[in-house]
C-alpha positions as CSV (number, residue, x, y, z in Angstrom):
1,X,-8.6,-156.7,115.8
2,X,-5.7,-154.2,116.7
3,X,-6.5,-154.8,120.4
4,X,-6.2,-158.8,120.4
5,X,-3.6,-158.4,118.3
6,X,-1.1,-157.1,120.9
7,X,-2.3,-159.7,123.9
8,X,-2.3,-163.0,121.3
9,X,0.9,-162.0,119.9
10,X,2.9,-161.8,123.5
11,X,1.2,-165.1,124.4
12,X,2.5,-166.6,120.8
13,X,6.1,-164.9,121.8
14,X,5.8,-166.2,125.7
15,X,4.7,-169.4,124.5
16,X,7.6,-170.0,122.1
17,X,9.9,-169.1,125.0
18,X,11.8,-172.1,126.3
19,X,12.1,-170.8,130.1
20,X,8.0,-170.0,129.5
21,X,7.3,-173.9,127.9
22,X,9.3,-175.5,131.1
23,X,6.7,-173.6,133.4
24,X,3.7,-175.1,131.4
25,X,5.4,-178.6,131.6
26,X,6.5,-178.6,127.7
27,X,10.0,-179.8,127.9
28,X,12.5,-180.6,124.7
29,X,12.4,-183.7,123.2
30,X,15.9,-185.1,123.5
31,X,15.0,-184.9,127.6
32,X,12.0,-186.4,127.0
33,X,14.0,-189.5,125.1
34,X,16.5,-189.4,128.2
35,X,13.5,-189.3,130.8
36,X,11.3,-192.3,129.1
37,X,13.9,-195.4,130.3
38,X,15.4,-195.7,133.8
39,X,15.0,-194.8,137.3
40,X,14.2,-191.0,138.1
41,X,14.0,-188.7,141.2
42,X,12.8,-185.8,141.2
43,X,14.2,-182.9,143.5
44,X,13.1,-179.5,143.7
45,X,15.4,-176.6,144.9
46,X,14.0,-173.1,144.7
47,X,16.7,-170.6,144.2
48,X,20.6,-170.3,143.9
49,X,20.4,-171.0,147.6
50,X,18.6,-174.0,148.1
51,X,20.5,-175.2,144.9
52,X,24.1,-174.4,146.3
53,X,22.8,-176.2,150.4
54,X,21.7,-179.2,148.7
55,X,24.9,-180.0,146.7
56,X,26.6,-182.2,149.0
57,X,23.2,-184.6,149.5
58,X,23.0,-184.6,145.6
59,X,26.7,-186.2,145.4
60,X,26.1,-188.1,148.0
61,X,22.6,-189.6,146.5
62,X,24.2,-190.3,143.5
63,X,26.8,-192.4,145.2
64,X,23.7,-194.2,147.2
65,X,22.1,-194.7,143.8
66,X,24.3,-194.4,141.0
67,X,21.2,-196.1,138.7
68,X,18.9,-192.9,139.4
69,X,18.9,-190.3,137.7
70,X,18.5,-187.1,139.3
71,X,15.8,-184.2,137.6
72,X,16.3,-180.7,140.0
73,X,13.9,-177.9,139.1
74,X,13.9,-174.5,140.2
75,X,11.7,-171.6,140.9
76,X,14.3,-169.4,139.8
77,X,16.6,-168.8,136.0
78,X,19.5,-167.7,138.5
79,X,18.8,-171.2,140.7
80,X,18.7,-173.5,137.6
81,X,21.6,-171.4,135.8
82,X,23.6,-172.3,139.0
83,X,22.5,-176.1,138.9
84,X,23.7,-176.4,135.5
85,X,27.1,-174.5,136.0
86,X,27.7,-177.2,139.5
87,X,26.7,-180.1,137.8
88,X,24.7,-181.4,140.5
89,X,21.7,-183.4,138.2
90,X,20.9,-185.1,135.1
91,X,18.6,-183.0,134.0
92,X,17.7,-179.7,135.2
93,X,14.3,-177.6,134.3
94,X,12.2,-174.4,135.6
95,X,9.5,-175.8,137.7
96,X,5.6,-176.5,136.4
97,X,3.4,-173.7,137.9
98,X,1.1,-175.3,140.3
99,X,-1.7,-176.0,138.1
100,X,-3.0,-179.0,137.2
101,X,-2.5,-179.8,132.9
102,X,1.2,-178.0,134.1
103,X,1.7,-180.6,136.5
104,X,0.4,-183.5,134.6
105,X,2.5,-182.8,131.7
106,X,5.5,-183.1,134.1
107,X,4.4,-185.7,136.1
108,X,4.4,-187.8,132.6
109,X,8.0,-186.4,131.7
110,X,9.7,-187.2,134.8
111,X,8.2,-190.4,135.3
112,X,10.0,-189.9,139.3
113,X,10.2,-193.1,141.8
114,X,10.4,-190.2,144.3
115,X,10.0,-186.3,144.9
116,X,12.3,-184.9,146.7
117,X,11.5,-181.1,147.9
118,X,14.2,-178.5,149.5
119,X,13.5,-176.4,152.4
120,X,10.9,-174.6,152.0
121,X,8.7,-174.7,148.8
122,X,5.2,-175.9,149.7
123,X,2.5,-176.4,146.3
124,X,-0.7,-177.7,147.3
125,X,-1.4,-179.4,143.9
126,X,1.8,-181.0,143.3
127,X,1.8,-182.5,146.7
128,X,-1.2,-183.8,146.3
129,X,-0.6,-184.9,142.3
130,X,2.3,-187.4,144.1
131,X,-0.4,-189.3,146.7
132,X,-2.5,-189.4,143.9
133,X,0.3,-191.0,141.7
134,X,1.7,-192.8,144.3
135,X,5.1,-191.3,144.6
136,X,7.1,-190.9,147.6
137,X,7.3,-187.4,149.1
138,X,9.9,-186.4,151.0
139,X,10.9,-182.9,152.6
140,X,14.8,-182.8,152.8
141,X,16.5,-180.3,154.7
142,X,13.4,-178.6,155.5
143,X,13.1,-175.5,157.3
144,X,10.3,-172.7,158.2
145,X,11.9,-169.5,158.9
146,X,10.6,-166.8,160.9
147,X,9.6,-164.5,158.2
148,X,7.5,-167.7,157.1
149,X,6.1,-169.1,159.7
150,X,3.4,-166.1,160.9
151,X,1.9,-166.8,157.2
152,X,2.0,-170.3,156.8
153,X,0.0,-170.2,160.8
154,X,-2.5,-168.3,159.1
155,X,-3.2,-170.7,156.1
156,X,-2.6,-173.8,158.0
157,X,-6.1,-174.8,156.8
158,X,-4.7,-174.1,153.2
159,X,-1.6,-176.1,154.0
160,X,-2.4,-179.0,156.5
161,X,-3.7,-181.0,153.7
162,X,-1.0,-180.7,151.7
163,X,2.2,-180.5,154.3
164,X,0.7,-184.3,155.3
165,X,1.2,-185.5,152.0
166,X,4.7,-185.7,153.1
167,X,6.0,-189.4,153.8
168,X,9.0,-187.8,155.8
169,X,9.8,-184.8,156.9
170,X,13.6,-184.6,156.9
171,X,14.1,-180.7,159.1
172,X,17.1,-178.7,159.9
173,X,16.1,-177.6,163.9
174,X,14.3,-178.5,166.4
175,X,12.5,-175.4,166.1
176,X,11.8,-176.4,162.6
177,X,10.2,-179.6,163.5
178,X,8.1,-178.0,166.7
179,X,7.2,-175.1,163.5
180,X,5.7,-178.4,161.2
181,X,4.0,-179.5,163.9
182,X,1.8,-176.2,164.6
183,X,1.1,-176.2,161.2
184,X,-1.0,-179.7,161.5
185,X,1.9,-182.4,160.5
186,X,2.4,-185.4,162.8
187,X,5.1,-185.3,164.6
188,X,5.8,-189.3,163.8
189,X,6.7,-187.7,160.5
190,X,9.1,-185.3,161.0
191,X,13.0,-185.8,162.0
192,X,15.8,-183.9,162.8
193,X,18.5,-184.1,160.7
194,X,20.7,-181.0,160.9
195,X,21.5,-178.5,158.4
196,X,23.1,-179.8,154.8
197,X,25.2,-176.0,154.0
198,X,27.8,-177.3,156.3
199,X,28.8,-180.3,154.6
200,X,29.6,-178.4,151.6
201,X,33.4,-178.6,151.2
202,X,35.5,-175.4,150.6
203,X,36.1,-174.3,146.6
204,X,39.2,-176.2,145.4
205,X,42.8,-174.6,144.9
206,X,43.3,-175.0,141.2
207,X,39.2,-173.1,140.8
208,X,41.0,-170.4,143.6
209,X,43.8,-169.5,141.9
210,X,42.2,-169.3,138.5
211,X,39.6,-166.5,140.1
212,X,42.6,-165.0,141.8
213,X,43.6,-164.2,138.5
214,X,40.0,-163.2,137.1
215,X,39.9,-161.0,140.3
216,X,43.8,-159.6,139.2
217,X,45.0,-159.9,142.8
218,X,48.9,-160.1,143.3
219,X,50.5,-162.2,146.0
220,X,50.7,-159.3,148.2
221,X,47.0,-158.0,148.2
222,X,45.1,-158.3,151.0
223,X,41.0,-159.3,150.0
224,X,38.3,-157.8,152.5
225,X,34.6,-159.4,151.0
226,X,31.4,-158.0,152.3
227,X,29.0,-160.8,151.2
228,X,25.5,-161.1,150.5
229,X,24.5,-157.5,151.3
230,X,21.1,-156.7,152.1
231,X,19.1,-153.7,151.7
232,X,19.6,-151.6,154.6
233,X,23.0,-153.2,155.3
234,X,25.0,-151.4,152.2
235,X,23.7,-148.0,154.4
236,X,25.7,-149.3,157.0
237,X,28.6,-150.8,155.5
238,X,29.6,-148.9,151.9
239,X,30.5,-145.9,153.7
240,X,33.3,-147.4,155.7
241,X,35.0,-148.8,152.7
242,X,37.3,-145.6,152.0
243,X,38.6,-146.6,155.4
244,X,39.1,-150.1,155.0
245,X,41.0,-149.0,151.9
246,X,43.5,-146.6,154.1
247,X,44.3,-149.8,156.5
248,X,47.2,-150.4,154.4
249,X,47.8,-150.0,150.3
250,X,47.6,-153.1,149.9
251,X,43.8,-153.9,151.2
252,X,41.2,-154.4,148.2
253,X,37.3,-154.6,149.2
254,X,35.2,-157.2,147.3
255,X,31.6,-155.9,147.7
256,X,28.8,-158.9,146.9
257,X,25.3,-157.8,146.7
258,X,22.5,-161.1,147.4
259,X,20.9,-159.8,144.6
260,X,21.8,-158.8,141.4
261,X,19.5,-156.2,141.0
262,X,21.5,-153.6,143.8
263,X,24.5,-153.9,141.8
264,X,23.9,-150.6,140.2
265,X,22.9,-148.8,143.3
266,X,25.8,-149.7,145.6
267,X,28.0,-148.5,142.5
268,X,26.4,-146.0,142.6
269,X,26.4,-145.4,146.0
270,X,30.3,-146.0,146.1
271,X,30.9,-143.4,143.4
272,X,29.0,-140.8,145.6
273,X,31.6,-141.5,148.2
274,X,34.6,-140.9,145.7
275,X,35.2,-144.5,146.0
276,X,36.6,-145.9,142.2
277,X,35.1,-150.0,141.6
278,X,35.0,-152.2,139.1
279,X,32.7,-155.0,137.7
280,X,33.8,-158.5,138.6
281,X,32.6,-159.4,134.3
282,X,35.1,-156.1,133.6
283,X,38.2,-157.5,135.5
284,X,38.0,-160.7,133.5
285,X,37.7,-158.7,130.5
286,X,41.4,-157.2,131.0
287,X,39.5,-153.8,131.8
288,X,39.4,-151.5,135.7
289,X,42.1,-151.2,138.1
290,X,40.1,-150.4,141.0
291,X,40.7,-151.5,144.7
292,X,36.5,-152.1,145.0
293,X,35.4,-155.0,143.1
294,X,31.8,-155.6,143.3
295,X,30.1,-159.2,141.9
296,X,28.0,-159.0,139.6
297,X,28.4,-162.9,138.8
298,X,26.6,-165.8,140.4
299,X,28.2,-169.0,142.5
300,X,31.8,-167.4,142.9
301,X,31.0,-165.8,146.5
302,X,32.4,-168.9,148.0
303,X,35.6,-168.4,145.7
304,X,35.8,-164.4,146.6
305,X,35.7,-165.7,150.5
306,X,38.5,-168.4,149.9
307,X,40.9,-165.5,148.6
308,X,39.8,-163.3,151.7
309,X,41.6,-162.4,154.6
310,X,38.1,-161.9,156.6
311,X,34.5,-161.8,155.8
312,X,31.6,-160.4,156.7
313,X,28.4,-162.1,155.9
314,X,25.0,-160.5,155.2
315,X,21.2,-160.8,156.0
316,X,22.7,-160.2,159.7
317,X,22.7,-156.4,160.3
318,X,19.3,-155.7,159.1
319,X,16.3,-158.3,160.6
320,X,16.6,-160.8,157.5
321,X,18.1,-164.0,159.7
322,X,21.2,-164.5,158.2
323,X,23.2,-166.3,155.3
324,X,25.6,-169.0,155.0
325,X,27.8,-168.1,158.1
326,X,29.8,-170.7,157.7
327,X,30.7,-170.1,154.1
328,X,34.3,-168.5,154.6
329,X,34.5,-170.7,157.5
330,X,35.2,-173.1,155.1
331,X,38.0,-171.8,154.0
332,X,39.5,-171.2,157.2
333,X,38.8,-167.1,157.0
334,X,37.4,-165.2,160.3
335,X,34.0,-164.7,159.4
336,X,31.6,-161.4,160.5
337,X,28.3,-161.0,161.3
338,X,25.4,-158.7,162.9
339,X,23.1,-159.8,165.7
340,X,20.1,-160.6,163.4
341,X,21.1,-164.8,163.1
342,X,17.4,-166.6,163.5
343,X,18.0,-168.6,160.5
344,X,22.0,-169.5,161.1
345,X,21.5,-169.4,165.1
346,X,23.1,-172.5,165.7
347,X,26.7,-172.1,163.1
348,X,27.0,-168.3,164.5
349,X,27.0,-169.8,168.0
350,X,29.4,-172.5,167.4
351,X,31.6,-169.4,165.3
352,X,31.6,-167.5,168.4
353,X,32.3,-170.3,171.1
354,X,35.1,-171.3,169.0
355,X,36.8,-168.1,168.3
356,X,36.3,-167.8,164.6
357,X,33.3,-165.3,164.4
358,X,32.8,-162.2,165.7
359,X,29.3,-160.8,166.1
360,X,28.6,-156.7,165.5
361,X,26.3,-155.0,167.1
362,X,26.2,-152.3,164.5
363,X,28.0,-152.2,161.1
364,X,30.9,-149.7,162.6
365,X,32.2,-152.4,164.3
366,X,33.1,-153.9,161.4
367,X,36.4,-151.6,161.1
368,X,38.0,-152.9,164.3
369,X,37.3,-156.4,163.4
370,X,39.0,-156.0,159.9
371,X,42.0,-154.3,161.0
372,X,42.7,-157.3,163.7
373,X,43.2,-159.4,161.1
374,X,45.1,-157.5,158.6
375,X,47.8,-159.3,161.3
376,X,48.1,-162.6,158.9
377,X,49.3,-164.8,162.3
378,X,45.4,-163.6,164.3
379,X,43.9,-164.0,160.7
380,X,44.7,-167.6,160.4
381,X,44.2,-168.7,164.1
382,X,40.7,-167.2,163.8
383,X,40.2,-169.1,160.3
384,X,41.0,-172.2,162.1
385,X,38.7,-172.0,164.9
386,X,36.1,-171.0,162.4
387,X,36.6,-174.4,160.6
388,X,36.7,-176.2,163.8
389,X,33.3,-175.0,164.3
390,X,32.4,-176.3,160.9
391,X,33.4,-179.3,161.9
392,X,31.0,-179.6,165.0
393,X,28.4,-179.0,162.2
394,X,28.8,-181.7,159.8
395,X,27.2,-185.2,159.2
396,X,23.2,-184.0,158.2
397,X,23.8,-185.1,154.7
398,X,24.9,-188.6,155.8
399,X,22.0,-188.5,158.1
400,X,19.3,-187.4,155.2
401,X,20.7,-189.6,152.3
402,X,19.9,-193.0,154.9
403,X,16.2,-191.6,155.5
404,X,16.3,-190.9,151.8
405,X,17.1,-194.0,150.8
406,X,14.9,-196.0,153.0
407,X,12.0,-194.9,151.1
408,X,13.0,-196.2,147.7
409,X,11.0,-198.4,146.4
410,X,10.9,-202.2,147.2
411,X,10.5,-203.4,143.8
412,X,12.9,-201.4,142.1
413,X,16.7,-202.6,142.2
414,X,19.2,-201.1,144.7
């Protein structure tokens, strides 16, 4: 009896757990009222990345359809805690496992016209749950990265059946498409459409200034942001910070791990250098003076690189592929980046032709880029080449709500 009752009593515990209940498909009942009447769509986003590249097409959808109501889940609590704090859908839940009664139950919640699935998140069951229900399927700023792709080769046999339940394939590249077609998808299905991250508009002035005061910066300061540091690239980069820091008295260095979890070792790591740093959650609190912030929050990356004077971006030193290059770029700051650029090849191209990027061949380089734009006059003519290339980037959104939209349904109103 002592031995089952350990195992019944964390299921009983797991069970009760709301984050735990969304993954088997039980969902609260004040949702389920909202969900029974209406028009809903049904968009899937797996992680705080997906969520933050598909915020301009859910704006734009609900423009295209203000009478449907948009459910997003996520894979992720960081994703779906970021989809609540942007606003971006109606209702917003952890995805169903991929198991049938799972799906069922949230097939009969969500009641969707349409599903709706972000890059790249590809569930057997639940794909084919929709051609059995008869729902629309559409991919939407899909993409199959390079990590990806060598697995997904491997199990096309696993995956054909289910990557054809796609009505559209809506991809970023070219490469993406040629990468869906190797896998066994018809080529009649799949479009081009351009990458959705660069229609995202730059963090507003009044949400700046207030983080410029979470962050206590002064008028004078000048903001250097490492962002989205990968393992491997913290090696390179955390030991150069005492020398950013000797640039001028004035220079602070806003550190921004991708994930959570390495916040304690680059503190670490920055206290074994005698470098002094500070919480982003312990600034706000009115506590820490130091001239090393590290973010330990989620979704204010883009606010750190509006306040910047240059960026660097991560997942481009070590063989990852690269982030959102042209996040700072939005803000018109000089962005940085390492040679590794697979996923972002096309933004880091246009950042270079135009002037605004600068790539680094190893993480030392980083220094000499930095201390060109402490100059506030090369600083801002870099920013605005950076957003020029923006520019040359825009308009997949557009593109992917009108492919979106053609698949709604005939009989229900427009």
């Amino acid at each position: 009896m002592i031995l089952l009752y350990l195992p019944v009593r964390l299921g009983s515990l797991l069970y009760r757990s709301p984050s735990f209940r969304e993954r088997l498909g039980f969902y609260p009942k004040e949702s389920l009222q909202k969900l029974a009447v209406g028009y809903n769509v049904w968009l899937h986003a797996a992680s705080a990345g997906e969520v933050n590249a598909i915020t301009p097409f859910c704006r734009a959808f609900r423009k295209a359809k203000p009478q449907a109501r948009i459910v997003l889940t996520t894979t992720s609590e960081t994703g779906k805690k970021l989809a609540l704090e942007k606003n971006v859908a109606d209702e917003v839940f952890l995805a169903p496992l991929d198991l049938g009664p799972c799906l069922k139950r949230a097939f009969q919640a969500f009641r969707p016209l349409m599903i709706l699935v972000a890059e790249t998140e590809f569930w057997p069951n639940w794909f084919l749950r929709a051609v059995k229900n008869g729902v629309p399927l559409l991919l939407v700023n899909g993409r199959i990265s390079d990590r990806s792709f060598p697995s997904y080769r491997r199990l096309r046999g696993l995956f054909r059946s289910a990557l054809n339940c796609f009505n559209a394939c809506l991809v970023q590249t070219q490469q993406d498409a040629e990468r869906l077609e190797a896998l066994g998808v018809s080529g009649r299905r799949i479009q081009v459409m351009g990458q959705m991250k660069y229609d995202l508009q730059a963090p507003g002035a009044p949400s700046v200034q207030e983080f410029k005061g979470k962050l206590r910066l002064s008028d004078k300061d000048i903001l250097l942001t490492l962002g989205s540091l990968r393992t491997g690239e913290e090696a390179q980069l955390l030991p150069l910070v005492p020398e950013m820091l000797r640039f001028s008295p004035d220079v602070k260095v806003l550190v921004a791990p991708r994930h959570l979890k390495n916040v304690g070792p680059y503190r670490q790591k920055l206290g074994e250098l005698g470098v002094g740093n500070v919480l982003r959650s312990e600034l706000e609190k009115g506590t820490g003076s130091e001239r090393v912030i590290v973010l330990d929050t989620v979704g204010e990356l883009s606010l750190a690189y509006a306040l910047s004077r240059a960026a660097f971006v991560g997942g481009t030193l070590v063989p990852i592929g690269g982030h959102n290059v042209m996040e700072p770029a939005l803000s018109r700051v000089p962005v940085c980046f390492g040679s590794h650029t697979q996923n972002v090849a096309e933004a880091a191209r246009a950042l270079v032709e135009s002037g605004g990027g600068i790539v680094l061949n190893d993480g030392r380089e980083l220094l000499g880029a930095f201390q060109k734009f402490l100059d506030p006059k090369a600083a801002r003519e870099a920013g605005n080449r950076a957003f020029d290339a923006v520019l040359s980037m825009r308009g997949a959104t557009e593109r992917t709500v009108r492919q979106v939209v053609m698949h709604w349904p005939m009989d229900i109103p427009s």
